[in-house]
N, C-alpha and C positions, 0 to 999 in steps of 0.2 A: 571339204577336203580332209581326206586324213592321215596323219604320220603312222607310215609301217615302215618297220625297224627288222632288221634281218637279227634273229636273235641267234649266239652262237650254242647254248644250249640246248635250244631245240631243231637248231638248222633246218630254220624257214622263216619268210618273213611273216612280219604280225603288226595287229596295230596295237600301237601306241597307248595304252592303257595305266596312268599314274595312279599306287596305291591310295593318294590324296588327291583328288579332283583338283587341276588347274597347278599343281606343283609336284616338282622333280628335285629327286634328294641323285644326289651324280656324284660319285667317287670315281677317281680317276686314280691309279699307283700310278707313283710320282718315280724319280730317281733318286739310285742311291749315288750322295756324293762324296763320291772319291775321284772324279776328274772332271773336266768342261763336258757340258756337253754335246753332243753329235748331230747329221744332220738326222737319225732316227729319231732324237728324241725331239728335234725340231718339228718331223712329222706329226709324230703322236699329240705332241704340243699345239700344234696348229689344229688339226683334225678337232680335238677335243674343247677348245678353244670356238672354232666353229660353230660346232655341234651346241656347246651352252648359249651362242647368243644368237643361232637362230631358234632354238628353243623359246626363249626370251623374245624374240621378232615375233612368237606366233602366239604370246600371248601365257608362259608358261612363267609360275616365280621360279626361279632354280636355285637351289642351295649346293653349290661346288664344293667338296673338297678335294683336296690331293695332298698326298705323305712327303715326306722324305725321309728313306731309309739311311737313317744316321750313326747304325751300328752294322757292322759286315765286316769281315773278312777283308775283303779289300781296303776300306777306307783302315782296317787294322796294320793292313803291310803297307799302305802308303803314309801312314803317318810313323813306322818305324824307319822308313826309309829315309824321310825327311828329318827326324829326330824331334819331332811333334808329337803332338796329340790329337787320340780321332778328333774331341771334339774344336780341335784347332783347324783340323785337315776339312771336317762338315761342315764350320763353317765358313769358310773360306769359298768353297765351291757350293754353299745356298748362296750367298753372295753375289759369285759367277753366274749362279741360274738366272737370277731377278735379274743381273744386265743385261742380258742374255738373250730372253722374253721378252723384256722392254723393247730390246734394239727389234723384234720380232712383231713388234706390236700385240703379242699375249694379252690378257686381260689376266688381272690375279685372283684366285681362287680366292675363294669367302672364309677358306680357312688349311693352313698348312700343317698336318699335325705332324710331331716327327718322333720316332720311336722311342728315343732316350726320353720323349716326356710323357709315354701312356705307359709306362711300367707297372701300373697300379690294375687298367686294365686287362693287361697282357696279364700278369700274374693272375687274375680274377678268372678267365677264361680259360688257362691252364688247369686251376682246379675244381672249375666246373665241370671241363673234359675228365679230369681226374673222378672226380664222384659218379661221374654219370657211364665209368668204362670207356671210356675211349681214348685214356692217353693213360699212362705207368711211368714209373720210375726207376733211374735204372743208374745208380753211381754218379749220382749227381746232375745227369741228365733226367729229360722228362721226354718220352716220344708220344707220337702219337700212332696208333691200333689202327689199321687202317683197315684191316678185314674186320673193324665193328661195324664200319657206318657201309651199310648195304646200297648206297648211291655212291660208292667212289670210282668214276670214270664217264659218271653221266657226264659233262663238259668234255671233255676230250674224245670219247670215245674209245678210251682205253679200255683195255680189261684187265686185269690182274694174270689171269689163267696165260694169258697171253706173251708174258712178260717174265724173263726165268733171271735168274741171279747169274752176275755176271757175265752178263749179256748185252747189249741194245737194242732198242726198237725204234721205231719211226711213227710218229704220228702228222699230220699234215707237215713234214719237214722238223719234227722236233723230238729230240732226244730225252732219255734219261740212262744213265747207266747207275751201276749198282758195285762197286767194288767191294766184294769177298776178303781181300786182303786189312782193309780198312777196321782199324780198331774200334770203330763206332760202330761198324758192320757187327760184330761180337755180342756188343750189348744189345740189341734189337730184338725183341719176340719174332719177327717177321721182317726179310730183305727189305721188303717195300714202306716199315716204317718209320714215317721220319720226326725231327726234332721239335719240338715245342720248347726246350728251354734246353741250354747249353752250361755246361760247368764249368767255371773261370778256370782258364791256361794263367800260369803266372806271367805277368808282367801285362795282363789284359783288363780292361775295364771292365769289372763287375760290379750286381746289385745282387740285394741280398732277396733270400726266397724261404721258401718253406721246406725247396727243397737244395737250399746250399747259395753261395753265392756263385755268379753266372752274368748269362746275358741269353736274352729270347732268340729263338730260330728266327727265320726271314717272315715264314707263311704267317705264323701267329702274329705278327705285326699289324698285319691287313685287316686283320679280320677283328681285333680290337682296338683298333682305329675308327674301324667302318661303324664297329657299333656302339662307339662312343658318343660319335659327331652325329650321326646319322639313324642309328635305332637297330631292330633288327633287318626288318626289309628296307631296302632303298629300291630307287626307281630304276638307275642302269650302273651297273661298273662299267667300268673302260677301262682298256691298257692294248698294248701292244700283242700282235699271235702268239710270239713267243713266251707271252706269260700264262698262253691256256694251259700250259700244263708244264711242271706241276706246282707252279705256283695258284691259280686263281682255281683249277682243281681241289689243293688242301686247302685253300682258306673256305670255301665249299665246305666240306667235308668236316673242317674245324668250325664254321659258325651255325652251320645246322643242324650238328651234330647236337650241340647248346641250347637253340632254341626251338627247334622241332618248324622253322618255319623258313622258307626259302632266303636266302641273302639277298638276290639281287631278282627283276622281273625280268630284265634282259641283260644280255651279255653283250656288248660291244667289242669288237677290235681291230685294232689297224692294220693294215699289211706295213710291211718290213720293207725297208730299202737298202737299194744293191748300190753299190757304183760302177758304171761299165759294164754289169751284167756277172759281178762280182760281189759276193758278201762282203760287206766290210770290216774291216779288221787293221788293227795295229801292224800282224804281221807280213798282211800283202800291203803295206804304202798306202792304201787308199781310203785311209782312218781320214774324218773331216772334221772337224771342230765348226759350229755355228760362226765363232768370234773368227777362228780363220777365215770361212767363205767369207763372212763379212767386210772384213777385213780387207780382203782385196779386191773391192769395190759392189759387190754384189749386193743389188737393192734389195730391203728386207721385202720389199710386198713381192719382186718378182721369186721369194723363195716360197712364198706365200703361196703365189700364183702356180708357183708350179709342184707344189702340196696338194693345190684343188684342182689341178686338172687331170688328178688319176682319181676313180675309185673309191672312198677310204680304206677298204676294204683289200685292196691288190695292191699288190709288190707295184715298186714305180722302182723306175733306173734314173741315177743322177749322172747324168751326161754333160759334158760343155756345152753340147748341141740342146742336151734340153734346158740346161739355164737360160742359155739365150735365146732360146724360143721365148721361155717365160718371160725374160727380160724384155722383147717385141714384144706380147702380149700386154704386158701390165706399162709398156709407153703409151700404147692406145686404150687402156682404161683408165689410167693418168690425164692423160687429155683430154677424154670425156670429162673426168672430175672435176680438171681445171678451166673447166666452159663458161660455167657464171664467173667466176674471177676476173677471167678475163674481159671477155664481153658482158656481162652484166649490166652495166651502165653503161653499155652503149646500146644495149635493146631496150634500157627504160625502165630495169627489173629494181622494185625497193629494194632497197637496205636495212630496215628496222632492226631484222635481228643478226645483222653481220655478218649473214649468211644465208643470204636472199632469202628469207623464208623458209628453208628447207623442213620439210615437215611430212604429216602423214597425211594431210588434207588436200594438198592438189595433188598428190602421186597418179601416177595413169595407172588407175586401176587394173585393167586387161593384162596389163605386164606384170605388177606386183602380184597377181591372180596365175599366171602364167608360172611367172618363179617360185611360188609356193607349192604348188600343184607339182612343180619337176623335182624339191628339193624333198617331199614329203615320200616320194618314194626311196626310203633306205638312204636318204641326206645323198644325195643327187648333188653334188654341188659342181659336177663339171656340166652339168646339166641348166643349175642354176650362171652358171659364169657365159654361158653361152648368152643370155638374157643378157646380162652389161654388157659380152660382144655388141651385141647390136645396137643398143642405147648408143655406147660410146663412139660407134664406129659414125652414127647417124649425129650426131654433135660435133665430131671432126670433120665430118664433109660440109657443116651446115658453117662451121666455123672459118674452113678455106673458102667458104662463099663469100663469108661479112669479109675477111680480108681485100679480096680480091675484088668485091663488085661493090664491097660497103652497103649489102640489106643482105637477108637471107631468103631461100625459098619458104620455110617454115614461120608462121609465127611466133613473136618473140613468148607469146602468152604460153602456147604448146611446148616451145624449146625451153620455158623456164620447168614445166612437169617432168619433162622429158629429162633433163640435169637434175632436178629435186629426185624424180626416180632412182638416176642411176647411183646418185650419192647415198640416199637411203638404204638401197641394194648390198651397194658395194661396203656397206660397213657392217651392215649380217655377216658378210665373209672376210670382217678383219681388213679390207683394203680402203686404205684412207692417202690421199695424196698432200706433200707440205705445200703450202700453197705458197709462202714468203719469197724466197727466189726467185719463182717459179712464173710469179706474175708481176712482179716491178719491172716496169719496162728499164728502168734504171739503171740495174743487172744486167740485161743485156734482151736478146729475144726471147719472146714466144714460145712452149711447144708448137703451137700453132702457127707461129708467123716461120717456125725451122722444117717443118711438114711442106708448107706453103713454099719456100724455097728448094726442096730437096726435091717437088715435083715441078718446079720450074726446069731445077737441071735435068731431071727425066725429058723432061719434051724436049731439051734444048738436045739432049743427044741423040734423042731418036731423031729426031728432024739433021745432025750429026754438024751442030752449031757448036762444036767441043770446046771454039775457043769461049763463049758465054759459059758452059758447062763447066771451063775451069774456075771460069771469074767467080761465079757462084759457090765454088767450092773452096774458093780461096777468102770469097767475103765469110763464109762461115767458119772456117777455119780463125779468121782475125778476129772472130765472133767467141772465141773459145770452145767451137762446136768442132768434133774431127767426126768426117761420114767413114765405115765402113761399109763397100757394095762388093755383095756376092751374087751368086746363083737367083736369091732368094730376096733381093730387092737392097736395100741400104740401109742401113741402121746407121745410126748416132748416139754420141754422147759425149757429156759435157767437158769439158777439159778440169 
């Protein structure tokens, strides 16, 4: 089986080919923090998150990094508005990040570099551009020549000729404008070239240079980051569409320029998310913060859940409608999870390692053969989630069995590979269920033994025994369980 990867600079998919047999060098741009952040960057975060540990599932060492851009413009006007300091205001919101991700269940990057601490590279990389033509100085500024390096718009697909001063264009939905009026416009050999090193505004944080004191453009960041931690070639960048251009365009253009030899083998990115079919934004209301959704009760895996059942690749809509789909979805791969918990010792399963053995040696091969096979095409993971559907779904029925008749139709032997599978699976894709609550009978019920009563009341009312139907509703209700019934069957949760 082989991993092909839809590569965004050559728009097609490819296989999977690491400059280093058996390992992946994976930079991801991180965010710059100047506020919480969103359910995009939840996306991206998930996605790439994903992406590194089935990587890792298939046998790959991977070395993660990801930045945070901790000098910008923004985190400059929000820390004067607070009457702080950027680096008051940065870190405060890496802070927020790491909750953030935690509460997300993220896994942490091997290494976070953050801009204010690669200055030494960033300047090194400037005047390599410098010596070699392809960046100038201009009053304190340094930009970068962008009609030198004769590959600029291979990534996007831009062209220059294409593209007039003071104007806009469209690239798959992405923008760049050019203002004419613009004092930095002035010093430029060329509309289209941009900054590589900025020259201190008073009352701004700068470092000193060769060529003035200042502070580095955006793009240079990336690109002497990457090839700090990582070398020149790495295995995949990742970021978001919106950074094809002209962000991951000039770090392109600025680190090959340098080394005469490709940055990245593939290009990854994520599609962007809408809410209600709506760009998000501060100014339409429908800006979301991670810690808000969280916040008001929204389980991390079902946000997880419903990150993997788009695409990575396509725009997804975040709906009410489709949280609580996810929210249905990730109860019934919860319940698979919490199946040895539960019954475990009542089918007779060891204990040794306080988690019945979960391992890679009884997994039912044909399924873990199956889910690899689906995820390897271009990380397939609603493809792959499809696979726990049915594990999970076939453990909850085997489960309302042992409730109700006290044995199962299945062996407990097969039902233990069967749960070892789906737990092994479902932690490839980040989904882990708490098990403390969840299974002291002490606490109260079941998922299983609340599944097991919620189709009791189904029959009781189609058969239209309403007065049982209510008792039923009301024993769970005193249970701390309140049912929601729509259209679409009943949902619960926990009081």
């Amino acid at each position: 089986m082989t991993l092909t990867l839809y590569n965004t600079l050559t728009r097609r998919q490819e296989p999977f080919e690491t400059v280093e047999p058996g390992k992946v060098k994976m930079y991801y741009c991180g965010v710059t923090v100047y506020d919480y952040c969103h359910l995009g960057h939840a996306r991206a975060c998930i996605v790439w998150d994903v992406v590194r540990r089935y990587l890792q599932f298939i046998g790959y060492e991977v070395r993660y990094i990801q930045n945070f851009t901790d000098i910008d413009d923004k985190i400059l006007n929000r820390s004067r508005q607070e009457h702080s300091s950027m680096e008051a205001v940065a870190d405060r919101f890496i802070k927020a990040y790491f909750e953030d991700m935690a509460r997300l269940g993220i896994k942490e990057a091997d290494e976070y570099p953050r801009a204010t601490h690669t200055m030494n590279g960033i300047q090194r990389l400037i005047h390599e551009l410098e010596n070699k033509g392809f960046a100038y100085p201009a009053d304190g500024d340094v930009y970068y020549a962008v009609r030198q390096f004769a590959g600029y718009g291979k990534l996007s697909g831009r062209k220059l000729e294409d593209m007039q001063a003071g104007k806009s264009d469209a690239y798959g939905g992405l923008r760049q404008r050019v203002n004419v009026e613009d004092p930095e416009y002035q010093k430029k050999k060329d509309p289209f070239d941009f900054a590589l090193w900025k020259a201190a505004k008073p009352g701004e944080p700068a470092w000193e240079s060769p060529w003035g004191a200042g502070r580095p453009g955006w793009h240079i960041e990336c690109s002497a980051m990457v090839r700090d931690r990582l070398g020149d070639t790495i295995d995949i960048h990742a970021g978001g569409a919106d950074l094809i251009f002209p962000h991951h365009e000039n770090e392109i253009a600025q680190s090959e320029a340098v080394t005469g030899k490709p940055l990245a083998r593939y290009w990854l990115h994520n599609g962007m998310v809408k809410v209600d079919g709506e760009k998000m934004s501060k100014s339409l209301g429908n800006f979301t913060t991670i810690r808000d959704l969280l916040d008001r009760g929204v389980d991390p895996m079902a946000v997880r859940l419903f990150v993997l059942t788009a695409q990575y690749r396509t725009p997804i809509d975040f709906t009410d409608e489709a949280i609580a789909a996810a929210t249905n979805g990730w109860h019934t791969i919860k319940e698979g999870l919490l199946f040895g918990y539960q019954y475990g010792k009542k089918l007779g399963w060891g204990v040794e390692s306080g988690e019945w053995g979960v391992g890679t040696a009884s997994l039912l091969a044909e399924t873990v053969e199956r889910f690899q096979e689906t995820v390897n095409n271009d990380f397939n993971f609603p493809g792959g989630l499809t696979v726990l559907f049915e594990l999970a779904k076939e453990l909850r029925r085997e489960g309302h069995i042992l409730v109700h008749e006290g044995k199962t139709e299945t062996s407990p032997e097969e039902l233990q590979r069967q749960w070892q599978t789906l737990v092994t699976l479902a932690r490839v894709l980040g989904l882990e269920a708490e098990i403390e609550a969840e299974t002291d009978k002490s606490n109260g019920l079941s998922d299983a033994e609340i599944e097991a009563k919620i189709q009791q009341r189904q029959e009781a009312r189609k058969a239209k025994k309403f007065a049982e139907s209510d008792r039923i509703r009301d024993e769970l209700q005193a249970e701390g369980i309140t049912l929601i019934d729509s259209r679409d069957g009943t949902r619960w949760h926990r009081n």
